[in-house]
N, CA and C atoms as an extended XYZ file, in Angstrom:
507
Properties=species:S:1:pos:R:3:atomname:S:1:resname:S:1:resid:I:1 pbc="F F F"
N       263.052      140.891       19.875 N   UNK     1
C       262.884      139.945       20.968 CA  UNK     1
C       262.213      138.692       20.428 C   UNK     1
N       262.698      137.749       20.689 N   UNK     2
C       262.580      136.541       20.596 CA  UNK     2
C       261.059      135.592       21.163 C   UNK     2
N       259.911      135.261       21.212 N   UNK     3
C       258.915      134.761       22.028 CA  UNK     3
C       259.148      133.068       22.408 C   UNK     3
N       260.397      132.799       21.500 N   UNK     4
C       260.749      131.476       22.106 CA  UNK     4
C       261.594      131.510       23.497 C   UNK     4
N       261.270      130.762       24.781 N   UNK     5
C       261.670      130.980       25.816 CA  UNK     5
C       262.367      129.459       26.052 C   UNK     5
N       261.540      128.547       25.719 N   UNK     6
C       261.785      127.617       26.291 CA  UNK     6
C       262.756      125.934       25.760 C   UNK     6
N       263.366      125.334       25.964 N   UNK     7
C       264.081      124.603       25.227 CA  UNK     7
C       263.661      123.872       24.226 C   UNK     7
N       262.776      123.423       24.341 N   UNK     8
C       261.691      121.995       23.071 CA  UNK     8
C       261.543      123.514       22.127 C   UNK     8
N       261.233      124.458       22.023 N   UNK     9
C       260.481      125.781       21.092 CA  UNK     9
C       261.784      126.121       20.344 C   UNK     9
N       262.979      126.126       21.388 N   UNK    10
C       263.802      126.948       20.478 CA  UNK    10
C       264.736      126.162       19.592 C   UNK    10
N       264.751      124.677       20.411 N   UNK    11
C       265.315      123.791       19.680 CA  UNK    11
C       264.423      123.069       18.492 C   UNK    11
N       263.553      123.261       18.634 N   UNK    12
C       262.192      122.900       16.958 CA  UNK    12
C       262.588      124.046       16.267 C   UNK    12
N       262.651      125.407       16.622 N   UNK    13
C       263.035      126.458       15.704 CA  UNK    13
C       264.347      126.186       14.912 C   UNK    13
N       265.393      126.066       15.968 N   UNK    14
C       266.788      126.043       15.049 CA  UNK    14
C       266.831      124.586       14.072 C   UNK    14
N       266.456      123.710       14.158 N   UNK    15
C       266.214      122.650       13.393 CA  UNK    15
C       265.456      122.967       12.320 C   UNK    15
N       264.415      123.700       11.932 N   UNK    16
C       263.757      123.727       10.902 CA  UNK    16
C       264.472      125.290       10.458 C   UNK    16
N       265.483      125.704       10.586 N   UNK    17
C       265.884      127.178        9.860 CA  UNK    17
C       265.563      128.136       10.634 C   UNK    17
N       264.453      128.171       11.460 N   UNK    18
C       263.933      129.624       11.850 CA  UNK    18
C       265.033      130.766       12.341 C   UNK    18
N       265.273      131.593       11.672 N   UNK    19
C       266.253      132.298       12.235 CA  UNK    19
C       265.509      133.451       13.836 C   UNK    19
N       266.590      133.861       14.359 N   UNK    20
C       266.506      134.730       15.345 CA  UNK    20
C       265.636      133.790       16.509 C   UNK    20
N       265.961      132.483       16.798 N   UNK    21
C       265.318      131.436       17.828 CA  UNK    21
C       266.462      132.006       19.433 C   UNK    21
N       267.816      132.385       18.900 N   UNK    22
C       268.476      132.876       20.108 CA  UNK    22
C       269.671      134.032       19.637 C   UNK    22
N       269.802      135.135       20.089 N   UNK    23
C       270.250      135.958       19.887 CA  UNK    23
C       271.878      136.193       20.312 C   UNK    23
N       272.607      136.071       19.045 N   UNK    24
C       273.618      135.404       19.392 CA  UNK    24
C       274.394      136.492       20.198 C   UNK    24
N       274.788      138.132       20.043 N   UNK    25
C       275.164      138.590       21.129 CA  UNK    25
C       274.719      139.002       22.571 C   UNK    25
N       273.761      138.196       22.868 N   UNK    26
C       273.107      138.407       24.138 CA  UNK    26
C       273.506      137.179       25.226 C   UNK    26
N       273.938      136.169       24.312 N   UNK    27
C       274.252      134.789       24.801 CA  UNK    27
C       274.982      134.682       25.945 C   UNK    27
N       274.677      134.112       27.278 N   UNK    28
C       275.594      133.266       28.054 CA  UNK    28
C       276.140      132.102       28.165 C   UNK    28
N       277.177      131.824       27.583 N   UNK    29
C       277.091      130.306       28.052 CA  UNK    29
C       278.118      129.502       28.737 C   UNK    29
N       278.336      128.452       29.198 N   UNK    30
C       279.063      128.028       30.259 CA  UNK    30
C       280.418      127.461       29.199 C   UNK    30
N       281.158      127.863       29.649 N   UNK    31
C       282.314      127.469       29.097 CA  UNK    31
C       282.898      125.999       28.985 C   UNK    31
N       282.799      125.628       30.250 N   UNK    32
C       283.294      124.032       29.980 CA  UNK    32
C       282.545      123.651       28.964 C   UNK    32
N       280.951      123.551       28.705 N   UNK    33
C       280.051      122.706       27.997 CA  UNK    33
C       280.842      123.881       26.362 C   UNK    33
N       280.955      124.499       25.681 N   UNK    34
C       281.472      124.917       24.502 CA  UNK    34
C       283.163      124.387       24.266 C   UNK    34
N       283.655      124.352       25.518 N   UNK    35
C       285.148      123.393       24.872 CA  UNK    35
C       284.749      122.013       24.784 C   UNK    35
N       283.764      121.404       25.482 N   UNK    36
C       283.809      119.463       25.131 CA  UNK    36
C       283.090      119.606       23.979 C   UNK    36
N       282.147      120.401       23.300 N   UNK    37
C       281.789      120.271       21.932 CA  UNK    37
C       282.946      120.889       21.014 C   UNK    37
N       283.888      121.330       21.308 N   UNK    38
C       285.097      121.671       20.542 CA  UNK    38
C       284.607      122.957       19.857 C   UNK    38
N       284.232      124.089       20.502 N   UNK    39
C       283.781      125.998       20.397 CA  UNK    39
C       283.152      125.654       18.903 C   UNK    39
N       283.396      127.058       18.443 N   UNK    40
C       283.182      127.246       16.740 CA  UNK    40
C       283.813      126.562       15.874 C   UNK    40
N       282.905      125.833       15.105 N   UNK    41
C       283.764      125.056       13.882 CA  UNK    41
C       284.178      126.034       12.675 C   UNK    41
N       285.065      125.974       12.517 N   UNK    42
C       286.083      126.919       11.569 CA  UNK    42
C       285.163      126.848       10.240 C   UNK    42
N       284.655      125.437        9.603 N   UNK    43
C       284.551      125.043        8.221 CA  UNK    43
C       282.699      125.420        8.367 C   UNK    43
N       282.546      126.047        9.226 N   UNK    44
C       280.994      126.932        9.275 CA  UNK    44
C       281.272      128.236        8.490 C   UNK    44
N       280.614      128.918        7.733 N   UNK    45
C       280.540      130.228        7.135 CA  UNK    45
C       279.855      131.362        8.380 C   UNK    45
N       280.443      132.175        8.259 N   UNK    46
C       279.619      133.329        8.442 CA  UNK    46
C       278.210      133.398        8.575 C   UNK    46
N       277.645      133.309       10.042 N   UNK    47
C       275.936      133.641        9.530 CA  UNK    47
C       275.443      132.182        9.947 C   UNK    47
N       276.574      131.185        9.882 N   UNK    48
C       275.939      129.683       10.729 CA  UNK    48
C       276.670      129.169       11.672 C   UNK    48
N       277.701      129.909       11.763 N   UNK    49
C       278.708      129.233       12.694 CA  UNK    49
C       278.067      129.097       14.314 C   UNK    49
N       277.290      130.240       14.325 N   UNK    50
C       276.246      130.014       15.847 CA  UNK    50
C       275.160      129.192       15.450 C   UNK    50
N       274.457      128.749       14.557 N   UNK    51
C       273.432      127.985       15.135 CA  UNK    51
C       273.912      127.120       14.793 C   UNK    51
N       275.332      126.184       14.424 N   UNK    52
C       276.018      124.921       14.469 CA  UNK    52
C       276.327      124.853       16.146 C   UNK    52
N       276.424      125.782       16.370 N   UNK    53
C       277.012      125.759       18.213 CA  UNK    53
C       275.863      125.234       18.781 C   UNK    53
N       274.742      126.072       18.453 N   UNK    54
C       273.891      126.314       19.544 CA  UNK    54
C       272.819      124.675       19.315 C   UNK    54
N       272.853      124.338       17.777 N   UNK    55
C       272.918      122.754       18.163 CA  UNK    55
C       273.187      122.201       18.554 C   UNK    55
N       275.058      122.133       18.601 N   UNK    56
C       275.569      121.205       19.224 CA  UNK    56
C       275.467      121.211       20.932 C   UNK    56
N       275.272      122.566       21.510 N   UNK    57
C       274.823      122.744       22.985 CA  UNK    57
C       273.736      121.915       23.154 C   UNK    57
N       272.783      122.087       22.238 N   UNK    58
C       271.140      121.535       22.757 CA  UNK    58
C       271.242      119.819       22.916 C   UNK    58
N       271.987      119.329       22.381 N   UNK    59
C       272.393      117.908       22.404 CA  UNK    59
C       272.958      117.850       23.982 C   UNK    59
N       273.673      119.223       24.507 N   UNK    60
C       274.522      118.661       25.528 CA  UNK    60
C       273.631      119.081       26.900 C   UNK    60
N       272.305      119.721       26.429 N   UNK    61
C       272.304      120.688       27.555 CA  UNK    61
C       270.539      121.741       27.201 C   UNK    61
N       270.238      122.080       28.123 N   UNK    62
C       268.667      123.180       27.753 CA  UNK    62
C       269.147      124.359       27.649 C   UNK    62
N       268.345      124.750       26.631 N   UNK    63
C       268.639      126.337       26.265 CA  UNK    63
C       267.751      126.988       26.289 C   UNK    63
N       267.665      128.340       26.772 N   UNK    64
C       266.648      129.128       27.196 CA  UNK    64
C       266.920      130.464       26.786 C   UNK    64
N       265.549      130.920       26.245 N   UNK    65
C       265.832      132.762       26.290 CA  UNK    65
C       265.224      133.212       27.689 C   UNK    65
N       265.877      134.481       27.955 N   UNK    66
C       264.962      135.053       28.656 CA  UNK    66
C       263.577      136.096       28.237 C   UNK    66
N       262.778      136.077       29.461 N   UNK    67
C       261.538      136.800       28.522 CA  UNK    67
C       261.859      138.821       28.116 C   UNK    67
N       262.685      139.264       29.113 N   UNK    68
C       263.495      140.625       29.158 CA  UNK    68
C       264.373      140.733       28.466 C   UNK    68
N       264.260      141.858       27.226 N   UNK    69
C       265.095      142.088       26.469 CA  UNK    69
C       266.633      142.475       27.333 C   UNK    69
N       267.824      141.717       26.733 N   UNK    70
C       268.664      142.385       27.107 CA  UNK    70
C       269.598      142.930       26.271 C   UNK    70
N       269.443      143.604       25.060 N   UNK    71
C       270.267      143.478       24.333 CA  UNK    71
C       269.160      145.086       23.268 C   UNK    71
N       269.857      145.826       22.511 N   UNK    72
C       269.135      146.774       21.510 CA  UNK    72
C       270.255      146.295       19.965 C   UNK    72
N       269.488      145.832       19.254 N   UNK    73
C       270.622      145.140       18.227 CA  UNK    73
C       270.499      146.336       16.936 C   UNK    73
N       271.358      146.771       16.688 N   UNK    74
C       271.382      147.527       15.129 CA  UNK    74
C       271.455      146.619       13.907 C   UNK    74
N       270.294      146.801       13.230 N   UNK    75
C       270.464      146.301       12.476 CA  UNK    75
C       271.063      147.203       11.210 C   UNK    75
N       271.591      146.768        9.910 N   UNK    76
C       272.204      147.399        8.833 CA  UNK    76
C       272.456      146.322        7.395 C   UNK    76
N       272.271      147.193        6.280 N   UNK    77
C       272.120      146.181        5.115 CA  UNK    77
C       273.419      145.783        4.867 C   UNK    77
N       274.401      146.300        5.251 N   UNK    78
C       275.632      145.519        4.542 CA  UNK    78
C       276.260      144.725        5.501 C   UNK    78
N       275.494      143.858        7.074 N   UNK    79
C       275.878      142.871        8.261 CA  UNK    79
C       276.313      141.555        7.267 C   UNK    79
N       277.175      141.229        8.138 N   UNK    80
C       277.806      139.678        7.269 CA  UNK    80
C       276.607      138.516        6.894 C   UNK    80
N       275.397      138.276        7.652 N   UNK    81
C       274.153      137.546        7.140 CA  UNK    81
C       273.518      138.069        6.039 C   UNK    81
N       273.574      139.266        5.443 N   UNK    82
C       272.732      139.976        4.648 CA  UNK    82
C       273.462      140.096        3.319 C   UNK    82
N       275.096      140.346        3.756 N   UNK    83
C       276.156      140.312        2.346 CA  UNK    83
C       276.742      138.966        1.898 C   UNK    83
N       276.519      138.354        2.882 N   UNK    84
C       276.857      137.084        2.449 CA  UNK    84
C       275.585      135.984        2.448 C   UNK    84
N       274.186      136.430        2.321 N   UNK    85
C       273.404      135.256        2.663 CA  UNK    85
C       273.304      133.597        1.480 C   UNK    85
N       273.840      133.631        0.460 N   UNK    86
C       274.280      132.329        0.322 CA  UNK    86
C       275.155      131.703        0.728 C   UNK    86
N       276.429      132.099        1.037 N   UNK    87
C       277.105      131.253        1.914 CA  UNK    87
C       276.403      131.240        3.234 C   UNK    87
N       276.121      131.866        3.682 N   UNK    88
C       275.387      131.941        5.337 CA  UNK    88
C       274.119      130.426        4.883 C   UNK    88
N       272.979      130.928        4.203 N   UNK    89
C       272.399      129.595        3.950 CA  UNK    89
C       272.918      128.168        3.556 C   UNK    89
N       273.976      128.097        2.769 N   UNK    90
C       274.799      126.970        2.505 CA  UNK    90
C       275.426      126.286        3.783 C   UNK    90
N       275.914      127.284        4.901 N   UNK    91
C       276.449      126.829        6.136 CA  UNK    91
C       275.308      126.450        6.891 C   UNK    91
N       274.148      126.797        7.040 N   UNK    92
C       272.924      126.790        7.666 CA  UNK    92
C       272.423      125.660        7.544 C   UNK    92
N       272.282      125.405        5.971 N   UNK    93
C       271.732      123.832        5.475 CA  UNK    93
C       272.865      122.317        5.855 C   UNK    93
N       273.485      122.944        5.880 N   UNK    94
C       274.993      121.519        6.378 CA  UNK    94
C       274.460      121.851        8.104 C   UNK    94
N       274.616      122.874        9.389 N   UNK    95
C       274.522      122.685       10.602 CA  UNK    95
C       273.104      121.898       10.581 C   UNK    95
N       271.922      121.864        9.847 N   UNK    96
C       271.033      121.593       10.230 CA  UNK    96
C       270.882      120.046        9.829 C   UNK    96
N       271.519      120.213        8.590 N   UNK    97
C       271.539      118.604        8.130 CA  UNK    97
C       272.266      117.235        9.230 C   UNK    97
N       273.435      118.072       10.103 N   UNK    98
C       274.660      117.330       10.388 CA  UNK    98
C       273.412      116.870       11.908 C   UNK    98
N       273.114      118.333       12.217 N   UNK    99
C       272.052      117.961       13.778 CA  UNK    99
C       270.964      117.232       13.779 C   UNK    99
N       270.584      117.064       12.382 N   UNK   100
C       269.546      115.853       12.325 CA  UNK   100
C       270.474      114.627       12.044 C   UNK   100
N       271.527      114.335       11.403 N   UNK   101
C       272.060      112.982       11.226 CA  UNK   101
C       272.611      112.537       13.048 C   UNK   101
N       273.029      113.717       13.642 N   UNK   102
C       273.425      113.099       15.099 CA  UNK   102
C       272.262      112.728       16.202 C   UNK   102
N       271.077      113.759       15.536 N   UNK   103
C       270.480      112.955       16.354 CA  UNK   103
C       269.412      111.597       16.033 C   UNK   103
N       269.918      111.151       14.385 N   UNK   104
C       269.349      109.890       14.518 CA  UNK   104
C       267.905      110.902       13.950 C   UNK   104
N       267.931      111.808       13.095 N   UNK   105
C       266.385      111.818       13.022 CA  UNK   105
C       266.506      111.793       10.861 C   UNK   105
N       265.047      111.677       10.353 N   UNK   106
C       265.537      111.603        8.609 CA  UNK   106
C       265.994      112.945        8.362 C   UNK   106
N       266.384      113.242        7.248 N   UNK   107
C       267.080      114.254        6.481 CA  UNK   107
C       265.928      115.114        6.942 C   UNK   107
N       265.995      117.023        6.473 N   UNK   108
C       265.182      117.773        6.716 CA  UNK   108
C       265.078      118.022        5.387 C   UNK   108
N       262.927      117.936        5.518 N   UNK   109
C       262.974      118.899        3.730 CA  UNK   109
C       262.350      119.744        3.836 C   UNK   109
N       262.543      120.852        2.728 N   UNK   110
C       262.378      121.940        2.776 CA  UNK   110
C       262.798      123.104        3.732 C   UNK   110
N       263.617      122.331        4.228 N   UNK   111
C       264.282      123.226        5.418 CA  UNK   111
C       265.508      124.135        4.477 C   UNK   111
N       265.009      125.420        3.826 N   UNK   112
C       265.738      126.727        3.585 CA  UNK   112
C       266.061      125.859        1.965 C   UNK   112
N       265.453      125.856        1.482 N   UNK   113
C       265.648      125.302        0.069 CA  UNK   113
C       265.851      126.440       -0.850 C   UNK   113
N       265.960      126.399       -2.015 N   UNK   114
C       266.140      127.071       -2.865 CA  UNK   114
C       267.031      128.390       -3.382 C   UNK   114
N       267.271      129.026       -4.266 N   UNK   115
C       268.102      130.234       -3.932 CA  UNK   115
C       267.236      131.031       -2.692 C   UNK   115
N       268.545      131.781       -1.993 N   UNK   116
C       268.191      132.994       -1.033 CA  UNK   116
C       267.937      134.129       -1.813 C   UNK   116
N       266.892      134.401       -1.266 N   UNK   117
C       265.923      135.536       -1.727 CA  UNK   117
C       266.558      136.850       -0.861 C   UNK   117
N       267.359      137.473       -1.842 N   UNK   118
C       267.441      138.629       -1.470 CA  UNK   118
C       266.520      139.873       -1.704 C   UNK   118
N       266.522      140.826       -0.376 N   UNK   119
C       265.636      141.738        0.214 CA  UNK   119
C       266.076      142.723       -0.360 C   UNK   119
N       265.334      144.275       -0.893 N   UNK   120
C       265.811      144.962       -0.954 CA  UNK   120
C       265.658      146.182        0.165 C   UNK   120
N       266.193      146.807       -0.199 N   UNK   121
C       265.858      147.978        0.594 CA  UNK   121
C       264.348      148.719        1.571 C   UNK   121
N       263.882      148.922        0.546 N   UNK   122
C       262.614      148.724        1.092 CA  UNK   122
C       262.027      147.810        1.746 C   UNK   122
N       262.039      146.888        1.449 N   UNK   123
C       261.171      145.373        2.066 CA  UNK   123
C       262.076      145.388        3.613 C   UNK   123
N       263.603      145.598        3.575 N   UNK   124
C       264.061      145.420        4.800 CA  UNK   124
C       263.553      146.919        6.121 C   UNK   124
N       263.759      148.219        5.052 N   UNK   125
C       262.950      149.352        5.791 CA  UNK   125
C       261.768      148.960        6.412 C   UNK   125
N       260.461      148.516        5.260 N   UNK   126
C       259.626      147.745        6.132 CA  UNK   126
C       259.315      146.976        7.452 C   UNK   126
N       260.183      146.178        7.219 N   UNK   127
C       260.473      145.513        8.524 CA  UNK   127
C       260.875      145.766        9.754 C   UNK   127
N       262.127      146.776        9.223 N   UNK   128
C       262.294      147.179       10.872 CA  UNK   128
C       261.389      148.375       11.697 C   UNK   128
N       260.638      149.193       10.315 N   UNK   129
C       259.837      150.033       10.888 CA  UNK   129
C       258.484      149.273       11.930 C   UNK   129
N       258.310      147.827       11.012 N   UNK   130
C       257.351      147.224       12.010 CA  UNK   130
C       257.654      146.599       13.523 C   UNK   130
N       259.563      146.223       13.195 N   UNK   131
C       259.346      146.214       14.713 CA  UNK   131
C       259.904      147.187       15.976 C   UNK   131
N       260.517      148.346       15.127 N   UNK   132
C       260.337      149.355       15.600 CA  UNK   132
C       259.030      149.925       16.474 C   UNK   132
N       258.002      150.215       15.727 N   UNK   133
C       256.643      150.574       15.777 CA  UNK   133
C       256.234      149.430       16.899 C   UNK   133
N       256.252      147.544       16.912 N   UNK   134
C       256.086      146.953       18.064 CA  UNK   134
C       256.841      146.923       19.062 C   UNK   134
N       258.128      147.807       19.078 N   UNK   135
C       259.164      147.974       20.468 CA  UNK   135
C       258.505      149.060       21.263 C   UNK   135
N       257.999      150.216       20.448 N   UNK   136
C       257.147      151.551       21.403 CA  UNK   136
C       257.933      152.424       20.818 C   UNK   136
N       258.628      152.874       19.667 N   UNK   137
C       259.507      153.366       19.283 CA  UNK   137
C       259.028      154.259       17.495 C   UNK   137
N       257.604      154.579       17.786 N   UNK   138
C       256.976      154.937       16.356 CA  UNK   138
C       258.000      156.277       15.817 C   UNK   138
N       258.687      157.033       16.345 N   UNK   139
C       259.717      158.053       15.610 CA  UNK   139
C       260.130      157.033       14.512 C   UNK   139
N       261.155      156.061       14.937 N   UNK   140
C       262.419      155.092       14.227 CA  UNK   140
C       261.414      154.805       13.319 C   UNK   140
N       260.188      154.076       13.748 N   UNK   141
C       259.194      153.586       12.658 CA  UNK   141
C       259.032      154.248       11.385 C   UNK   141
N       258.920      155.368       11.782 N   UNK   142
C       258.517      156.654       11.071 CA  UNK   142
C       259.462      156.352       10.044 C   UNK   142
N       260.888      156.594       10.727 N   UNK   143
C       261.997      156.397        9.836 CA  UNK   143
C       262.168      155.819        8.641 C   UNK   143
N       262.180      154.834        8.972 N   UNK   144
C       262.047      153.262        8.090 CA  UNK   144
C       260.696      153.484        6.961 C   UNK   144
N       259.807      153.870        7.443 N   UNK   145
C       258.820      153.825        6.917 CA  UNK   145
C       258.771      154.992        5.362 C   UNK   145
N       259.525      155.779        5.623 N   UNK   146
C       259.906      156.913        4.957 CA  UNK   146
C       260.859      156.443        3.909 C   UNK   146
N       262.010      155.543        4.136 N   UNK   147
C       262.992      155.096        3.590 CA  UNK   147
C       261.936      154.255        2.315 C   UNK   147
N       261.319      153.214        3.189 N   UNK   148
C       260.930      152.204        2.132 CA  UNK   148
C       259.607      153.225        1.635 C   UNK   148
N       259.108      153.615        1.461 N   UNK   149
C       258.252      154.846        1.162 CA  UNK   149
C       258.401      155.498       -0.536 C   UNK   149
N       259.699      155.623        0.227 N   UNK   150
C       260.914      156.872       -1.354 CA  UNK   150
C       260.821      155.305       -1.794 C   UNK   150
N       261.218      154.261       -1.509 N   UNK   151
C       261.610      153.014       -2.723 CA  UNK   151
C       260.508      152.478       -3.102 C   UNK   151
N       259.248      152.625       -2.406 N   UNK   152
C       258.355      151.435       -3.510 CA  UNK   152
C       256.946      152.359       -2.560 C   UNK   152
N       257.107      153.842       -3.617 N   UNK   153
C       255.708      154.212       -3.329 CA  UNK   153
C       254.331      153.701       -3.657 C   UNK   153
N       253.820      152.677       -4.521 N   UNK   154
C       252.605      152.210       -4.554 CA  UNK   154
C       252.523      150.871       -3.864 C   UNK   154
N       253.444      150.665       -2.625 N   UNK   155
C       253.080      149.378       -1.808 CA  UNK   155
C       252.385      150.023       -1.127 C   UNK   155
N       250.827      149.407       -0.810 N   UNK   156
C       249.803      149.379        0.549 CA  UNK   156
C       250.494      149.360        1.444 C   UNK   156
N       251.337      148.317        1.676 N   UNK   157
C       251.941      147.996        3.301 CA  UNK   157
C       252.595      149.021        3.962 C   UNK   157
N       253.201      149.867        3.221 N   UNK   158
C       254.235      150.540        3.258 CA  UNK   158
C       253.217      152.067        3.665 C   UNK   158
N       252.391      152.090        3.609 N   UNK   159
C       251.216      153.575        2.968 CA  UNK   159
C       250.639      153.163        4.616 C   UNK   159
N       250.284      151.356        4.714 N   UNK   160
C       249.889      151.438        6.393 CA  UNK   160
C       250.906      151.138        7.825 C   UNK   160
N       252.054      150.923        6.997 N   UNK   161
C       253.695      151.329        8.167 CA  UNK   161
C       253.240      152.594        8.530 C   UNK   161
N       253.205      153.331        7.254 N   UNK   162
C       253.141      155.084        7.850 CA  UNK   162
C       252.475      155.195        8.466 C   UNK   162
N       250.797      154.953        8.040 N   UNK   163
C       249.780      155.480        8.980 CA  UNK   163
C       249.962      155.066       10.092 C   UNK   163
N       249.977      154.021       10.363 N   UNK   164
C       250.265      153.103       12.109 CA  UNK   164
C       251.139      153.762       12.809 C   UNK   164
N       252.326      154.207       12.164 N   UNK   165
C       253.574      155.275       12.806 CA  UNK   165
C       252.953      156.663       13.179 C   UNK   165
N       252.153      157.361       12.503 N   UNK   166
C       251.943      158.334       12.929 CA  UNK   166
C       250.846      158.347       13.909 C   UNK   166
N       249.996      157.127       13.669 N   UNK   167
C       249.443      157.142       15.147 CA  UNK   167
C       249.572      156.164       16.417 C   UNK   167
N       250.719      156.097       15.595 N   UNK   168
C       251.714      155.989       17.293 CA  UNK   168
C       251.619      154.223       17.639 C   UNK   168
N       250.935      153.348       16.890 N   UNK   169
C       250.223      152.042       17.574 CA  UNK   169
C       249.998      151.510       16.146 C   UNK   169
């Protein structure tokens, strides 16, 4: 879940890279306003082709999350953002570049620079056990926590995923 709700938050997020500012299968959106921006641009990659949209909406229009989850997303290591994340960042850095030249603002720096740092296994176990563990869901935590556990037994973090999982908070 997302804590950006409101339009100025989520539109500062997608401008500077922040990923997960709006959740792209949870999305409603009004149809007329996605055909006068002309839908998905084809020459977007995988992994940016929505937050080229969801720029070009914010130019036309306010965008909002809601504060109620509606959506339980699976995540998995081989999703098209994760197998493809240099092209996904390469498409990312052009939507963000193009939404600052339309709106008249300077170039963005440091916005997603450098090679993409790929995650491994563990580090991504990590993660979802933590937000597993902050959904109310310490079993799954558990899970995860176990996974990245077997891969990088002398991480601390990983030693207090567990403990936090088993007590529940």
């Amino acid at each position: 879940m997302t804590d950006l709700l409101e339009h100025d938050e989520i539109e500062r997020a997608l401008l500077t890279g922040l990923g997960a500012a709006i959740y792209h299968p949870s999305v409603m959106l009004r149809r007329q306003s996605v055909l006068e921006i002309g839908g998905y641009r084809q020459e977007f990659s995988i992994g940016s082709e929505d937050l080229d949209l969801f720029l070009r909406l914010a130019e036309r229009g306010r965008l909002a999350n809601l504060a109620e989850p509606l959506l339980r997303y699976r995540e998995h290591m081989s999703k098209a953002g994760r197998a493809r994340v240099a092209q996904s960042m390469a498409g990312a850095r052009r939507a963000i570049a193009d939404a600052h030249r339309r709106r008249g603002l300077p170039a963005p720096e440091g916005v997603l620079t450098g090679e993409p740092r790929i995650y491994n296994l563990a580090e991504v176990s990590s993660t979802w056990g933590w937000w597993a563990l902050g959904a109310g869901y310490p079993s799954t935590a558990r899970k995860h926590a176990m996974v990245s556990l077997t891969r990088n037994p002398f991480s601390p973090a990983t030693w207090k995923l567990l403990l936090c999982t088993i007590r529940g908070r």
